[in-house]
TORKOL-4160 file (C-alpha; in steps of 0.2 Angstrom, whole numbers, padded with zeros to 4 digits, m for minus):
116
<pt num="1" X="m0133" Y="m0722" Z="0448"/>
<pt num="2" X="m0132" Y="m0704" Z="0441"/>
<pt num="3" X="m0148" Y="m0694" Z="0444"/>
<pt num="4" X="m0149" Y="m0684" Z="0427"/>
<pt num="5" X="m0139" Y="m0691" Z="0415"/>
<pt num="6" X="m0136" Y="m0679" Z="0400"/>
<pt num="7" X="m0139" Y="m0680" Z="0381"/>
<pt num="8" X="m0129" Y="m0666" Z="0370"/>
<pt num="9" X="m0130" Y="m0667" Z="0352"/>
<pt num="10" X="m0123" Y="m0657" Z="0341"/>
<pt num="11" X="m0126" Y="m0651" Z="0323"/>
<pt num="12" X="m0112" Y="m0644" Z="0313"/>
<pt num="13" X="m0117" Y="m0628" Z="0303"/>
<pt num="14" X="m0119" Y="m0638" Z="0284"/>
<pt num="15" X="m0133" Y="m0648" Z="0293"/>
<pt num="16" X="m0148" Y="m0647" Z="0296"/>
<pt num="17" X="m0155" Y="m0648" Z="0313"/>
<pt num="18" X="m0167" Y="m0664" Z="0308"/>
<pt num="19" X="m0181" Y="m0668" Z="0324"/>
<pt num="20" X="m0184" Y="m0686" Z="0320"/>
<pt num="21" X="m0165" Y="m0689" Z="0319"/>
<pt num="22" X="m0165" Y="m0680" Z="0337"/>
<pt num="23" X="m0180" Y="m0691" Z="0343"/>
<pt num="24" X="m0171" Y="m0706" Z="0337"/>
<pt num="25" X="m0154" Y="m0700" Z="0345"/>
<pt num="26" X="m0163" Y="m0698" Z="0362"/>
<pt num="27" X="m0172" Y="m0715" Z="0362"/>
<pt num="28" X="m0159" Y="m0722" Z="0358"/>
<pt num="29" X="m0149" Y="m0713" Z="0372"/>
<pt num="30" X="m0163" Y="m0718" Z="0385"/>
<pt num="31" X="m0160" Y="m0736" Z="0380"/>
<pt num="32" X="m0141" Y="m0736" Z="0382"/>
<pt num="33" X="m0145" Y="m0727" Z="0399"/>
<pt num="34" X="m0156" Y="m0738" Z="0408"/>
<pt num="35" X="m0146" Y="m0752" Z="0402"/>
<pt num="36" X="m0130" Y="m0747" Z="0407"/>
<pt num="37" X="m0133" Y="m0736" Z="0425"/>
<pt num="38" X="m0115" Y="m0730" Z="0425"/>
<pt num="39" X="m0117" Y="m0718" Z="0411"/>
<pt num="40" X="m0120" Y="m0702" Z="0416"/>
<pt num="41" X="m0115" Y="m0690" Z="0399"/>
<pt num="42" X="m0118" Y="m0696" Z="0379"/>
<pt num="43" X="m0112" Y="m0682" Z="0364"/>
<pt num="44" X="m0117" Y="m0685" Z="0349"/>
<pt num="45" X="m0108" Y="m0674" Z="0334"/>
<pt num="46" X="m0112" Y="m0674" Z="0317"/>
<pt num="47" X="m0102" Y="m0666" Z="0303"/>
<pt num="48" X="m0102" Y="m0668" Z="0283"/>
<pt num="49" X="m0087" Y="m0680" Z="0277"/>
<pt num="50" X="m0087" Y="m0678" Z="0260"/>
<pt num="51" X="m0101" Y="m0685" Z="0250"/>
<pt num="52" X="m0107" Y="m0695" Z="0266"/>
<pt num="53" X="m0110" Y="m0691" Z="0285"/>
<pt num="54" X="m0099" Y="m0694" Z="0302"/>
<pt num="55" X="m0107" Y="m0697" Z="0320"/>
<pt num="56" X="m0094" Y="m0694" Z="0332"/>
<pt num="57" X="m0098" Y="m0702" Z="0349"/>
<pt num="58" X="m0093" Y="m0697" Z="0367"/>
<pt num="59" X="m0100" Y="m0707" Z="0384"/>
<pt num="60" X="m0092" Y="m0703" Z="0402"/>
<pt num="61" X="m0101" Y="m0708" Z="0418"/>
<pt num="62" X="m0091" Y="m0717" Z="0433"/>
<pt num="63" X="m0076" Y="m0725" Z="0428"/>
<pt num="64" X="m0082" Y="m0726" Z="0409"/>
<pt num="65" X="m0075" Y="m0713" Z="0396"/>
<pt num="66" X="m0076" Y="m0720" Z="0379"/>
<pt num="67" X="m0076" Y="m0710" Z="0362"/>
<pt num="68" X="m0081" Y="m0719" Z="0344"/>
<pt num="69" X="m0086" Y="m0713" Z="0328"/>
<pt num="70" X="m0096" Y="m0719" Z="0314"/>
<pt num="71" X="m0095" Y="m0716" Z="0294"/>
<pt num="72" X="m0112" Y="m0717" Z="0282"/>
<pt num="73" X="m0120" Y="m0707" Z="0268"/>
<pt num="74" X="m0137" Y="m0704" Z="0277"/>
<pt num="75" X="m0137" Y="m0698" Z="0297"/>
<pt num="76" X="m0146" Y="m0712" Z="0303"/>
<pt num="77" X="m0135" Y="m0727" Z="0298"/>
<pt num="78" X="m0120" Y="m0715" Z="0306"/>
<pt num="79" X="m0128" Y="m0711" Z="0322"/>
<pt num="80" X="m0133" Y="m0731" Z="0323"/>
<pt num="81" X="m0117" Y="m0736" Z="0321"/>
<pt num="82" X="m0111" Y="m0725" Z="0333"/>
<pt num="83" X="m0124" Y="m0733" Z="0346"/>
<pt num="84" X="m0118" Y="m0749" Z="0342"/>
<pt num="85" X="m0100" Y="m0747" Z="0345"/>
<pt num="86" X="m0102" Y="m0738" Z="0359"/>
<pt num="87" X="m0114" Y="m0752" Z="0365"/>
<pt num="88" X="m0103" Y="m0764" Z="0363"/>
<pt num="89" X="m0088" Y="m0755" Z="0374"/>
<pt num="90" X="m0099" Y="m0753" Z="0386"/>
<pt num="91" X="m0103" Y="m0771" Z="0388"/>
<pt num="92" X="m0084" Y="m0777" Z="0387"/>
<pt num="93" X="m0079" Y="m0764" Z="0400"/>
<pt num="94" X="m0096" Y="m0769" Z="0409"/>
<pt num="95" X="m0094" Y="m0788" Z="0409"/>
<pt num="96" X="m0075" Y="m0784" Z="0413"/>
<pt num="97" X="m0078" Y="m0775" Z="0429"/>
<pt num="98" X="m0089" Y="m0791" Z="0434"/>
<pt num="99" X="m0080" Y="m0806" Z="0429"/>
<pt num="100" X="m0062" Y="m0800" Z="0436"/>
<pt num="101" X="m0070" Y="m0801" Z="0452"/>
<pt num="102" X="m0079" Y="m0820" Z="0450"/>
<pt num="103" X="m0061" Y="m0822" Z="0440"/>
<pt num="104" X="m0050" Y="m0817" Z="0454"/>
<pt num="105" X="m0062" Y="m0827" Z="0466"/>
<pt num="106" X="m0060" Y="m0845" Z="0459"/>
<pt num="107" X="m0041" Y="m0842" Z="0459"/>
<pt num="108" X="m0039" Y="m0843" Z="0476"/>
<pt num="109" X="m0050" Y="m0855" Z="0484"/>
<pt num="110" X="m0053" Y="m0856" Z="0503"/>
<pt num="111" X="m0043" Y="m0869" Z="0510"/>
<pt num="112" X="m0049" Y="m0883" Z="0521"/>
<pt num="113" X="m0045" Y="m0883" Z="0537"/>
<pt num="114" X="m0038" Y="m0900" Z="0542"/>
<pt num="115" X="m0044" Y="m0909" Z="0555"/>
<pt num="116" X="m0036" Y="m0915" Z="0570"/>
């Protein structure tokens, strides 16, 4: 487990740098953190796309890099589904890492030894 894992978000210069939409980026952040120890770095970038917003996503930690981005015309909705993608990654790539081995397990099972 990482001692300090790290929150980075950044605004581009069209937006304005919006505290509750940084509160709700950081709890959030915590969430996905204490749920998933391996994460050790989450990046959250938001830009203008057209008449609406994008939340572009970036999560490394050990043996984890995944990058994702979500599309909205408010903040909020963007960064949420960003949080949710990258949620569900997580948890695939999670559950992945723990069922190969159970998987890999019940392939071979011990044999018997036969008695004499």
């Amino acid at each position: 487990m990482t001692t300090n894992p790290s929150l980075f978000i950044h605004f581009a210069k069209e937006i304005e740098q919006d505290e509750p939409l940084r509160e709700f980026i950081e709890k959030k952040s915590e969430r996905l953190m204490s749920e998933f120890h391996e994460v050790s770095k989450i990046e959250i970038s938001l830009a203008l796309n057209g008449a609406g917003f994008i939340a572009s996503g970036h999560v490394t930690g050990k043996g984890t890099d995944l990058a994702t981005h979500g599309k909205a015309s408010e903040l909020t909705p963007a960064v949420d589904a960003v949080f949710e993608k990258v949620e569900r990654q997580l948890r695939k790539l999670h559950d992945k890492r723990i069922f190969a081995q159970r998987r890999e397990a019940q392939r071979d099972p011990p044999k018997r030894a036969k008695a004499i």
